[in-house]
N, C-alpha and C positions, 0 to 999 in steps of 0.2 A: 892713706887713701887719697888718691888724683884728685882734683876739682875737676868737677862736669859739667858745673854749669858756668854761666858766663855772671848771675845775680846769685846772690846769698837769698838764699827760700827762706820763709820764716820759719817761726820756735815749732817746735814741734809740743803735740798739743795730747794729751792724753782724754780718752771718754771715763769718767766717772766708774765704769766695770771694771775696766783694766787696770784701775788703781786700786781698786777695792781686791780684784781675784789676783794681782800682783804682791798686796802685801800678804795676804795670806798665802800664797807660794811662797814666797820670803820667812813667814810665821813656819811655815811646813818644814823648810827648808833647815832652819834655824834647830826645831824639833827635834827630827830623824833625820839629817845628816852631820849636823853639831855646829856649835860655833863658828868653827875654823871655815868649814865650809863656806857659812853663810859669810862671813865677811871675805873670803877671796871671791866668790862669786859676786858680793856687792860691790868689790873693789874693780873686778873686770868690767861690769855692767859700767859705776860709771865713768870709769876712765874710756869704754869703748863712746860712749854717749856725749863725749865732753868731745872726741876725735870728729862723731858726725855732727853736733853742733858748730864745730870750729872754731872752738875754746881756744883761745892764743894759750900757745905752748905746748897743749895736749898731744899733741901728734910727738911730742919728744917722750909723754910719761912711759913707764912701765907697762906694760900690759897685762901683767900680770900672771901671764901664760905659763911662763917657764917656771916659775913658782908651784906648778902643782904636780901633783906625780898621777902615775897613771891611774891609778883610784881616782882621786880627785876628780882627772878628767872626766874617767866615765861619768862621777856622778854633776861633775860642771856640766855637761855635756848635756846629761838629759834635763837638769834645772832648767836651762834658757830652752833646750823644746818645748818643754811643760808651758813653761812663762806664751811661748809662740801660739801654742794651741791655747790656752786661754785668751790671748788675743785675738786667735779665729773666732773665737764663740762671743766674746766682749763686743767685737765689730760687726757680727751675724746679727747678736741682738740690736744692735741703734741702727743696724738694715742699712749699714756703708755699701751690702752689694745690690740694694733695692735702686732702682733708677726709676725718676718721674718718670711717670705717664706707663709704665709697666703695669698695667693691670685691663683687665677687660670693658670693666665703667669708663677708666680713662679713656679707653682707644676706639670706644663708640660714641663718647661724646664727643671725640675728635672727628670722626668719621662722619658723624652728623653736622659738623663743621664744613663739612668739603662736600655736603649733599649726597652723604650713602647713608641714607636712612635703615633701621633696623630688620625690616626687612628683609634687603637685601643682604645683610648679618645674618638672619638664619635662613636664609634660601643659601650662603654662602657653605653652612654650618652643619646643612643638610645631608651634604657630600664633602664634610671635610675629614680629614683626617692627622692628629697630633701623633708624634710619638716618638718621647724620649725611650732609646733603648738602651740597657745596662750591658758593661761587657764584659769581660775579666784582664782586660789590658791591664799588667801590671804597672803600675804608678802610683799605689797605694803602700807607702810603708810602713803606717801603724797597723797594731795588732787591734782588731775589733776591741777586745777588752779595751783599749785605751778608748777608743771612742765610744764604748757605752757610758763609760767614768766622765767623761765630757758630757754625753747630754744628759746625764743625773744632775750633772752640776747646773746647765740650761734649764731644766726641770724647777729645780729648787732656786734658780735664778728669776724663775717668772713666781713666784709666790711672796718673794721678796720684791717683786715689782709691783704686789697686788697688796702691800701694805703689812701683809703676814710678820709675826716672828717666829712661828713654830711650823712645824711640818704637820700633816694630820694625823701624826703618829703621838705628834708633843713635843718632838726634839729641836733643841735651841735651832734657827735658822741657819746662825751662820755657822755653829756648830758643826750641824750638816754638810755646808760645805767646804769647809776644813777639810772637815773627815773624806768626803768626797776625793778632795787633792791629795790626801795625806793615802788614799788608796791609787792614785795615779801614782805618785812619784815611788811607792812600794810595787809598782804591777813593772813586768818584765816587759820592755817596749819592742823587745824585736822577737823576732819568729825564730824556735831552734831548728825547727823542719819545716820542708820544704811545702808547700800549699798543695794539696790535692785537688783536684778539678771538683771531689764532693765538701770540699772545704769550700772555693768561691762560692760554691750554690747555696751553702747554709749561711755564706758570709750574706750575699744580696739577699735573702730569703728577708733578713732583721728587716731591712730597709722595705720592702713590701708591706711587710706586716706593721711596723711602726710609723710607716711616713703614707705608704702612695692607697693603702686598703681605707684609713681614715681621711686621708687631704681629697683623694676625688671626688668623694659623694658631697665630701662638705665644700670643694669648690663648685661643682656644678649646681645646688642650693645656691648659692650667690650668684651665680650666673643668670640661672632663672629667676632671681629678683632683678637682676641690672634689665636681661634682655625682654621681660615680662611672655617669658614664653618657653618651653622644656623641651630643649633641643635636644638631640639624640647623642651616642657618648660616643662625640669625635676623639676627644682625649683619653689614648691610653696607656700601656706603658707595655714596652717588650724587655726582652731577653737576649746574648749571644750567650749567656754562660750552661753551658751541657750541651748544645747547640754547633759550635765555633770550631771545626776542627782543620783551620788552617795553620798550617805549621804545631800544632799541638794533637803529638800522636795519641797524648792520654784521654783525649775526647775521641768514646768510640759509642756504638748504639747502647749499651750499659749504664753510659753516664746522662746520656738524652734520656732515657727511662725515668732513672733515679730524678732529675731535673722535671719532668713532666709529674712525677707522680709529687715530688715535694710542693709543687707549685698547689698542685690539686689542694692536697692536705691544707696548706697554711688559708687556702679562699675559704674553704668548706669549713674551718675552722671558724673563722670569721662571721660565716653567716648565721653558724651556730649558736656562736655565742649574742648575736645579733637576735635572732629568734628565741631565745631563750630570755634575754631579756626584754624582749615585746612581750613573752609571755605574762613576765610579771606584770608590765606596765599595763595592760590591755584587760584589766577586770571588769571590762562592761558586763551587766546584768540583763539577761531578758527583762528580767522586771521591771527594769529603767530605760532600756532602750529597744528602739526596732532595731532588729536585725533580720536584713535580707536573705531570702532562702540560699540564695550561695552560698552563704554563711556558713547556714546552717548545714546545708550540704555537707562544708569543707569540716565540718565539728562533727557529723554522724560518721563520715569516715575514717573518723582520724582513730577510733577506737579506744580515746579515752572516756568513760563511762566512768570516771570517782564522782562521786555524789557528790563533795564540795564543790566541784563545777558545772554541775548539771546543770547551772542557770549562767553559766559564764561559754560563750556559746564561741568567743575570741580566742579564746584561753587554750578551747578545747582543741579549734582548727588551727593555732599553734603547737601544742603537742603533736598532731600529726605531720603537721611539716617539719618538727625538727626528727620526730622520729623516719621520715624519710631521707632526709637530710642528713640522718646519723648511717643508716642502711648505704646512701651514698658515697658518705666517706671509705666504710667498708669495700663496698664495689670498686671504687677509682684507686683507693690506698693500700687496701689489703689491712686495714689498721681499723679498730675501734676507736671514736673520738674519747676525748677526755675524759667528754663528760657524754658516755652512753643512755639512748634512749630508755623505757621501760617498755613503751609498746614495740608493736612489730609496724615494719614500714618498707612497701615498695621502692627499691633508688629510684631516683629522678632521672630518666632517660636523657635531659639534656636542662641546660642552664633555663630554658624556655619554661620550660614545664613550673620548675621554680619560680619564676618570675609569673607566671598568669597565679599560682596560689595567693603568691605574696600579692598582687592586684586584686584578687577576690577581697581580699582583708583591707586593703586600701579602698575599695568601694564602699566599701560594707560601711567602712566609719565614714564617709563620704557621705553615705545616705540622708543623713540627720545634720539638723541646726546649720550650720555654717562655714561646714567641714570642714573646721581647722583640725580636727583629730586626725585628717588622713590630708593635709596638705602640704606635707612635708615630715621635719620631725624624723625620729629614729629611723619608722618604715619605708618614710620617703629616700632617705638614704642608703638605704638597705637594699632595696629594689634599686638604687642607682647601682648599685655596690654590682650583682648581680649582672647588669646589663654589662656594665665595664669588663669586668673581671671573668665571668663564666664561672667555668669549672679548672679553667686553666691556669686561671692568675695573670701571667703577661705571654704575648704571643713569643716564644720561639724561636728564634732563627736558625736555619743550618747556614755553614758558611764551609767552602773547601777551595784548593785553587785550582785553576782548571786545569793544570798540570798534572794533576793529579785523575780528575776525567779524563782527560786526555787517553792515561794510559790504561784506566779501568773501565773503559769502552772498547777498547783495542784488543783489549784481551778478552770481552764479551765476543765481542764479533770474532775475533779468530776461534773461541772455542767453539763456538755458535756453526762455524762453515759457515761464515757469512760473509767476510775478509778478513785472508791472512797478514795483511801488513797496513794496516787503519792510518797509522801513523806518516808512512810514506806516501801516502796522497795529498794532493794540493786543496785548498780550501775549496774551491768548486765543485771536485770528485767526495771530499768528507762530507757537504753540505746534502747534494744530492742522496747521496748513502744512507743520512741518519733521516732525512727527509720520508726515503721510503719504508725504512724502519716506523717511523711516528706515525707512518698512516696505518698500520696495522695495531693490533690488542695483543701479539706472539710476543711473550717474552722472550728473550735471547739466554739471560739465565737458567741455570738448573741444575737442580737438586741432585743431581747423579754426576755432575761435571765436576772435577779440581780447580779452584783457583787460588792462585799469589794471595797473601795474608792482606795486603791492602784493596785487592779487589773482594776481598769477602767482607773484608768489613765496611767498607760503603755498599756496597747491598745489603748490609745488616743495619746499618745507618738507615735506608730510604723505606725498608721494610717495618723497624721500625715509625720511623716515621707513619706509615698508615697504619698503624697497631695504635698511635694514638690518636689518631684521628677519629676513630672507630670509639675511641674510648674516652677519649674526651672533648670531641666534640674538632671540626673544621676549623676553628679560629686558634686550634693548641697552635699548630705550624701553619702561616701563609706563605715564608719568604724562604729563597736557598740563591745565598750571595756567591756570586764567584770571582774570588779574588784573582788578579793580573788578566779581569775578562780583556780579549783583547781582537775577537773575532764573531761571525756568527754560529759559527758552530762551536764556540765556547758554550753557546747558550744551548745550543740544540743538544749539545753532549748530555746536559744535568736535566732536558725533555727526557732523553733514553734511559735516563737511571731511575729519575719519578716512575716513568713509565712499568719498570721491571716488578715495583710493587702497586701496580693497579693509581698511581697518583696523577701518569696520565690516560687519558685513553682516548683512542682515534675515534671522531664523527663519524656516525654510521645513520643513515636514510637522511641527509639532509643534513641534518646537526653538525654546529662546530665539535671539532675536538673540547674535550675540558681538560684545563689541567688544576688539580687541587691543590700545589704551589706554586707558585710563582716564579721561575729564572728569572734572575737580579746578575746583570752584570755590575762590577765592580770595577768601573777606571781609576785609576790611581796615579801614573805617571804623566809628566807633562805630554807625552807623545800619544798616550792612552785619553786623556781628553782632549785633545785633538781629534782623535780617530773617533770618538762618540757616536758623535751627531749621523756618521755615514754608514756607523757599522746599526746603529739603531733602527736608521732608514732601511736597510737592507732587510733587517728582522724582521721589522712590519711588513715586508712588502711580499714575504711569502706568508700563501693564504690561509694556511692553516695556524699560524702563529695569528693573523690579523683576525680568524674569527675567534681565538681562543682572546685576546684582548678586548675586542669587539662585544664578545659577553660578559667579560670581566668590567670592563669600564676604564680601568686604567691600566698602567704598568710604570714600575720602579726601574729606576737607574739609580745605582748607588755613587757618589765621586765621594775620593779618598783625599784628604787633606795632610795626611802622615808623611805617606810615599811621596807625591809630588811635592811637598816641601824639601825632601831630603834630594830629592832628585833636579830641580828648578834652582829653590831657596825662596825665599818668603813671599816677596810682590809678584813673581813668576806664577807661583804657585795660586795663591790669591784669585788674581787676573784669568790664568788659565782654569780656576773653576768657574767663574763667572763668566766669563764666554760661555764653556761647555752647555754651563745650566742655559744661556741665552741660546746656543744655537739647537739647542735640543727643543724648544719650544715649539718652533714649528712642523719641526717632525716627527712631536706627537699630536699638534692641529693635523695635520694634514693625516696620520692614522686614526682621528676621530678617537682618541686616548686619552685623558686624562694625565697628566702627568707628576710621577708624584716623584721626588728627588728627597734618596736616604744621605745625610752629610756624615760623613766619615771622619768628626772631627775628636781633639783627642782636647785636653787640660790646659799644656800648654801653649800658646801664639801660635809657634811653630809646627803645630799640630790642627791648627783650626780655632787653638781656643780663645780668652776672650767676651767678650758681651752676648751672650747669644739672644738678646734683644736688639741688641744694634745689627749683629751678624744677619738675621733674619732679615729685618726689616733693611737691607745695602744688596738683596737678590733682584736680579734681573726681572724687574714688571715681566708678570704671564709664567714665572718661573716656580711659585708656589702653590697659588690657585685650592688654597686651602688643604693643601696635603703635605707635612712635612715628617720625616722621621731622622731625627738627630740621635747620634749615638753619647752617652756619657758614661766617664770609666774612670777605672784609680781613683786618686783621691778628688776628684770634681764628684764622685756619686755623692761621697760622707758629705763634702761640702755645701750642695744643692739637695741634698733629699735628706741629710741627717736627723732634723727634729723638723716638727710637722709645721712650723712658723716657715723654715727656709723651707720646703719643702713648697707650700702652697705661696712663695713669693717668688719662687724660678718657676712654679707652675704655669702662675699666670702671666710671668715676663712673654715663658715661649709663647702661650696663646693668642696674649694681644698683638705680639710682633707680629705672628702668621696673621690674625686678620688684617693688619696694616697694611703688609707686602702684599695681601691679594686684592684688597679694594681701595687704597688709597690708592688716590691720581699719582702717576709720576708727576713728583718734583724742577723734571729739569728738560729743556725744550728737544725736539730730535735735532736740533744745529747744536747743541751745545753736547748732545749726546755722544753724536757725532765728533766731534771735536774735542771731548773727552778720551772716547773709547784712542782715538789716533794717537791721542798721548801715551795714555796707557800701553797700549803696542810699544811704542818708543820708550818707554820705561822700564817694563819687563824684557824688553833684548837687551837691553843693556845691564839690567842687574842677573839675567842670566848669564850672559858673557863673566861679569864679575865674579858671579858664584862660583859658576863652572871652572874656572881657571883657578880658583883658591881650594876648592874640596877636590878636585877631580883632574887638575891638571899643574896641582903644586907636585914636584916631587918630594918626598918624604913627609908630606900634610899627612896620612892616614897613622905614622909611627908617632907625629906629632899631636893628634887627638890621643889617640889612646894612651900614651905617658903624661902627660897634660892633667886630663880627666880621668876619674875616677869611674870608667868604664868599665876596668877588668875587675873593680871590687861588688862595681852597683849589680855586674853581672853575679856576683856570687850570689846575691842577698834573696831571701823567703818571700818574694813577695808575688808569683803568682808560677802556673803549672806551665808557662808558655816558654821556650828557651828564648836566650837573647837575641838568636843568630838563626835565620834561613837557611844560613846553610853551615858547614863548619871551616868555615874561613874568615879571616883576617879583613877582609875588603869593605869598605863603608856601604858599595852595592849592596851588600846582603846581611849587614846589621839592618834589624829590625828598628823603626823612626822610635820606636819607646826610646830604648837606652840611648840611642844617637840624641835625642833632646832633651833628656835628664840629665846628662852626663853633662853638656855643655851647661846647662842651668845650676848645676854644682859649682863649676869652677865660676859662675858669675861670670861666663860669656855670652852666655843666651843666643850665641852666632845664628842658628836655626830661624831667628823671630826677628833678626834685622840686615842681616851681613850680603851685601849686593845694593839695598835701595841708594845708600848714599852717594854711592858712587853713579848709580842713576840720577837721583835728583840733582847731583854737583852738573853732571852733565847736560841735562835740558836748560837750553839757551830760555824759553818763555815762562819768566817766574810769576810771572801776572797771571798765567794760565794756573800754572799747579796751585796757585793761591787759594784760586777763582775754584780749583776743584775741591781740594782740599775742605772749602768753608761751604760749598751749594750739592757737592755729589756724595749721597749716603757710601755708595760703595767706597771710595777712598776717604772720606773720613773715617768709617768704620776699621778700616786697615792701619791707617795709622795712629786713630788712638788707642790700636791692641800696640804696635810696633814701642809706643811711645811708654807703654806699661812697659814694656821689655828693657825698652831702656833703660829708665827706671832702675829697676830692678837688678841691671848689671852693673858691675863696676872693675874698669881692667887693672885697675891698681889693685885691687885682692888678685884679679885673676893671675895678675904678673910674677904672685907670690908662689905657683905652679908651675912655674920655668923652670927652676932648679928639677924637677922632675923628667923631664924632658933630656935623653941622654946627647943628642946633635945641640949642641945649646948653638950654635952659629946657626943653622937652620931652625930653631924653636926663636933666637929671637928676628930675621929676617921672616917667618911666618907672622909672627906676632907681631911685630910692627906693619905689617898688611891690616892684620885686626884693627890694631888699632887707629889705623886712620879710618879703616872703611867704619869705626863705630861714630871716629867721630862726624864723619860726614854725614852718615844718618841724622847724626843729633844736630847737629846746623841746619841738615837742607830739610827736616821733620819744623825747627821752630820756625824756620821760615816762612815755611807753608801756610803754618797753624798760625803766623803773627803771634808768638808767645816769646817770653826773656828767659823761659827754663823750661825744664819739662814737666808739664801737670800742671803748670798753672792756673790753664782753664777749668781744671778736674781737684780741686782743694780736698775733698773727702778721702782721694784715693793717693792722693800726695802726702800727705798727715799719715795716713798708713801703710804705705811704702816706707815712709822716712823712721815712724815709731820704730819697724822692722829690724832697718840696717843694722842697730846699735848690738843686738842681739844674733846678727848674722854673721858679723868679719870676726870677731870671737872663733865661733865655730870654723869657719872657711879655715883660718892659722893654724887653729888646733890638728884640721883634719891635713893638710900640706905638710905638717910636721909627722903624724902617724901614716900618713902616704909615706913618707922618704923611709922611715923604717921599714915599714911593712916588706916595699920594693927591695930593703937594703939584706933582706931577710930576718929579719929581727920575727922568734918565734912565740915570743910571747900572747897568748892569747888574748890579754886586755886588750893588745895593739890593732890586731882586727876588730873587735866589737865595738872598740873606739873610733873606726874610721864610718862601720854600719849605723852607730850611733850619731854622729855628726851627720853622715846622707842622711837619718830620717830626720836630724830635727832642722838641717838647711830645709828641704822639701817642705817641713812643715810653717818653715817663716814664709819662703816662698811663695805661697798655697797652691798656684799653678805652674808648678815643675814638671809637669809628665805630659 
């Protein structure tokens, strides 16, 4: 392995977990896979360890590698996974990815530092809006099983934090979690079939129910103790999976149903069982206590009459609400719950209705002493539970490209006799067209017409869509993205399809139009947010869009951090979002809008990922304004939502950031803003030029990635319903940014998250200034201590070791020796900036965890370069594929933000 830094880092430092849940992998190891095993995997470990400490000599020992046969491998292979993912969860517990001042208490007492009193926090809070949404981007390559066997183990981790030796079953502690590992390292790690779109649904369903159904009620309880006051549920949580049917033909109105009604099932569950046990807890007695006539009301209705509760009058007005509550599951699921009511019970017409019962019962015990029985507590979260969640769970989204409107509007109108050639008009003429379309309630569809198999099923799409509206309530679906938006009749297009099933409908006697989703365009390209801010002005600026916003309050703009990475390269991309979000600020001031901005960001760097506390709070002052919706996908869901500890510490990372970026003062003066932003321009043309000219203007670069990396096999692998490819060619244009930044994060180039800045910052003449930015401007610190993780994290000496792969080796090493200068420019003109001697210096917690990593990574990397060359060579052994699948998941999994 190369030297990367210029200083030897210190020892590397193990937490107390990782040495405990490491020798019992070791113990597991030794067990059920034998001896032999256990000492060639002890012997690889640490001879690779003795390589990254820089043990004089080590770099000559053995490796140990070639020693083992392909058995071996597979099961070496998945040992140092396993070892990995108990080091995710070792490191989750001592909260290595918790960062000061991330929490809500911190960032209002901060705030009250700088004279924004609390107040102006929940006047802020009033009209805010949170919201991680979950996607099925694939970049997750374990199989759930493996991550339920992780948090049993986390489970049984916090009990032996709590002093425990036994579980409450009796069973030895550590026993327990032996056993726990001894069923990971027996459980099958990779997927034999391919993921169904009703597989992602039931995959996120877990994390709902286990992490975001219990974290929210019980974060916003905390809240209202910090903010002393019960703010309304800004924080929620959406959806693309059943939703998302861009480039993913198996998402059709079928699978939005089945997604809508599971959502329903797992809330109504929940409350179920939430009322069920209020029931037990709730034995107030007439004869001890007043209870209000509502009360009572809610207990003579409810229809149960057993004589043992004739005096428990709580008891009773919970039997009828569960028993309506059970009638409701019925109604929305078509299903009896688990645990079926006795009485009979009207369904709850809407999440409302629910919620005023469950307040009758909150008053009630409010009434008496000093209402702590209804101050909180079970019901107080229960009724949180309700307001959040509905009947729906998490809102929704549809997603399609407008490519696809495009031609399923064209073909309305032409069957319609309304225009025969939609498509062959210029934006001015399309504009006008659908314009006088929206102002009518005439469908252009119908039920007696033939249409093309994709124009039937997005009108089965939209029509479902208000099939659930109806049924579960306005809040199932708000939003419908449209990916490569890049005009304004993009947006008018998916008005005329809303439209066709009643979602929009034209003002009549006065009244704005309504529409009961929302058009979300989606920029994604550097040329695409550029074009924003004009194509956004022009939207607003026709009038039946402006009073349909106008009533609305706000409107979303989604920007893509995928695309435009893969398109720009990292500081371009960056730069060019944060413009966008700036310049869009005032053209929705000036539409009297709200501006609420979706981030399109994915896992890893080169994808957006990253701190998304720091990310937040480095947005353009005026660019939040208390409304954010971030997307989180692949393995970043397990990571941040997996057990309900990380769950509620990324909760309130996003919260406190968004109120930071919306009412804290800018940091830094408009002269220096000013003379920031100028740099920046000067940065990003120049690390675009670089990019551009290495992925897009090398000859033979695109033959070079894909023999390189492990592109053509990651493409093989189970891990989600979406294909690799836009379209079915070869070209980097239309691989989709997943596999394009996993693939390079495999071979330990991370090119995606660094490749262009160096060459940038080698070239800016004023080092005093980047310095000067680097250490006072949130926005470009925040960028390059994601860039600096990347680094990190790469090393071209493994990567070097994937040249032999590459059939042009005079072109793969003239390619690569580009790489390698433009990484190490990064890494010079990065510590210069930062005044650091290596990378991470400033960052000790996340250095220590990088470094534990490596020793357990270059292992794998060799193993898998060696099963590449065969695989390529045709070699048809089966071990030899599941051995390459096997190494991508458990690189991925040292990694942790590889997608």
């Amino acid at each position: 392995m190369e030297s990367q830094e210029p200083q030897a880092a210190p020892a590397i430092t193990q937490n107390p977990d990782i040495r405990y849940l490491g020798r019992l992998l070791g113990d597991v190891i030794r067990a059920y896979g034998g001896e032999k095993l256990y000492q060639q995997t002890e012997y690889i470990r640490s001879a690779s360890v003795d390589r990254a400490r820089g043990v004089q000599g080590a770099d000559l020992t053995d490796t140990g590698l070639d020693a083992l046969s392909l058995d071996d491998t597979l099961n070496f292979t998945r040992g140092f996974m396993l070892f990995s993912m108990l080091a995710n969860l070792a490191e989750d517990r001592q909260g290595v990815a918790a960062e000061p001042g991330a929490d809500v208490a911190s960032a209002v007492k901060r705030l009250e530092s700088q004279g924004v009193d609390r107040d102006a926090v929940l006047e802020l809070l009033a009209h805010s809006l949170i919201v991680p949404v979950l996607t099925a981007h694939p970049t997750e390559v374990r199989r759930k099983s493996m991550i339920d066997h992780k948090n049993r183990i986390a489970d049984l981790m916090h009990l032996k934090d709590a002093g425990r030796t036994e579980t409450a079953d009796g069973e030895n502690l550590d026993e327990a979690i032996f056993r726990q590992i001894a069923l990971l390292w027996q459980t099958r790690p990779l997927r034999r079939e391919k993921l169904f779109v009703a597989d992602e649904i039931e995959n996120v369903l877990a994390y709902f129910r286990d992490s975001f159904l219990p974290v929210l009620p019980a974060l916003y309880a905390r809240w209202e103790r910090v903010l002393g006051a019960r703010p309304q549920s800004f924080l929620r949580v959406g959806s693309w999976i059943g939703g998302d049917r861009d480039g993913n033909p198996f998402v059709q109105a079928p699978q939005l149903q089945y997604a809508l009604r599971r959502g329903a099932a797992a809330a109504i569950a929940y409350y179920l069982d939430g009322v069920h046990a209020l029931g037990a807890e709730l034995s107030l007695s007439t004869e001890l206590a007043h209870v209000p006539q509502a009360v009572l009301d809610l207990a003579d209705a409810s229809g149960d009459d057993a004589p043992s509760r004739k005096d428990e009058p709580y008891r009773r007005a919970l039997s009828g609400i569960y028993a309506r509550l059970a009638a409701t599951c019925v109604s929305l699921t078509g299903a009896q719950p688990a645990r079926p009511s006795s009485l009979k019970g009207e369904p709850y017409a809407s999440p409302a209705e629910l919620r005023h019962d469950l307040v009758v019962v909150a008053q009630g015990l409010a009434s008496e002493g000093n209402g702590a029985l209804a101050s909180g507590g079970a019901l107080g979260r229960l009724i949180r539970a309700v307001e959040t969640f509905g009947f729906h769970l998490a809102t929704l989204d549809m997603r399609q490209n407008s490519a696809v409107h495009e031609r399923v509007v064209a073909e309305l109108l032409k069957v319609a006799g309304v225009e025969d050639d939609y498509l062959a008009l210029d934006e001015y003429a399309r504009i006008a067209l659908l314009r006088r379309e929206l102002a009518n309630n005439r469908p252009l569809g119908s039920r007696f017409s033939a249409y093309s198999e994709e124009t039937a099923s997005e009108l089965a799409i939209v029509h479902a869509a208000a099939e659930a509206h109806q049924r579960y309530g306005p809040q199932c679906i708000t939003h419908y993205i449209i990916s490569m938006a890049q005009s304004v009749s993009d947006l008018l297009e998916v008005n005329i399809l809303l439209k066709e099933a009643g979602l929009w409908r034209a003002g009549d006697n006065g009244d704005p139009p309504h529409a009961a989703i929302m058009a979300i365009p989606l920029f994604e390209t550097i040329g695409d947010l550029e074009a924003a801010p004009k194509i956004m002005s022009a939207y607003f600026g026709l009038p039946e869009i402006a009073g349909v916003v106008k009533a609305r309050g706000h409107q979303e703009v989604m920007i893509g951090y995928s695309d435009s990475n893969k398109d720009g390269g990292y500081i371009t991309s960056t730069w060019g979002l944060y413009k966008a979000s700036q310049a869009l600020e005032p053209v929705f001031a000036e539409a009297g809008a709200a501006m609420q901005l979706f981030h399109g960001r994915g896992g890893a760097v080169g994808r957006g990922g990253g701190s998304a506390f720091a990310a937040i709070q480095a947005q353009p002052r005026g660019s939040v304004q208390g409304r954010i919706r971030i997307t989180e996908q692949g393995e970043v869901i397990a990571a941040k939502f997996g057990t309900r500890d990380v769950a509620m510490t990324n909760l309130e990372a996003m919260t406190s950031a968004t109120l930071l970026a919306s009412l804290e003062p800018e940091s830094i003066s408009e002269r220096d803003a000013a003379r920031f932003a100028g740099a920046m321009d000067e940065l990003s043309k120049n690390a675009f030029a670089a990019y551009r000219d290495l992925v897009y203007g090398t000859e033979g670069f695109r033959d070079f990635f894909r023999q390189l990396t492990p592109i053509q096999e990651i493409a093989g692998l189970k891990i989600g319903s979406r294909p690799a490819s836009r379209k079915k060619s070869t070209r980097i244009e239309d691989l989709r940014a997943i596999p394009w930044v996993f693939s390079w994060a495999q071979a330990r180039v991370m090119l995606p998250g660094w490749y262009g800045v160096g060459q940038a910052l080698a070239g800016f003449e004023d080092k005093a200034l980047l310095a000067d930015m680097a250490q006072h401007w949130a926005f470009l610190k925040s960028a390059l201590a994601n860039m600096e993780m990347v680094l990190a994290k790469s090393d071209l000496g493994i990567a070097a070791r994937y040249l032999p792969l590459v059939e042009d080796q005079d072109g793969a090493q003239a390619i690569f020796g580009r790489i390698r200068e433009g990484w190490q420019a990064a890494h010079d003109g990065l510590l210069h900036c930062t005044g650091q001697s290596r990378l991470l210096e400033k960052n000790p917690a996340l250095e220590t965890s990088i470094r534990l990593r490596l020793p357990y990574i270059e292992p794998l990397n060799l193993l898998q370069v060696e099963l590449l060359k065969r695989h390529r060579a045709g070699e048809e052994d089966p071990r030899i594929k599941e051995g390459i699948e096997l190494s991508i998941n458990a690189i991925a999994t040292a990694l942790r933000n590889s997608g």
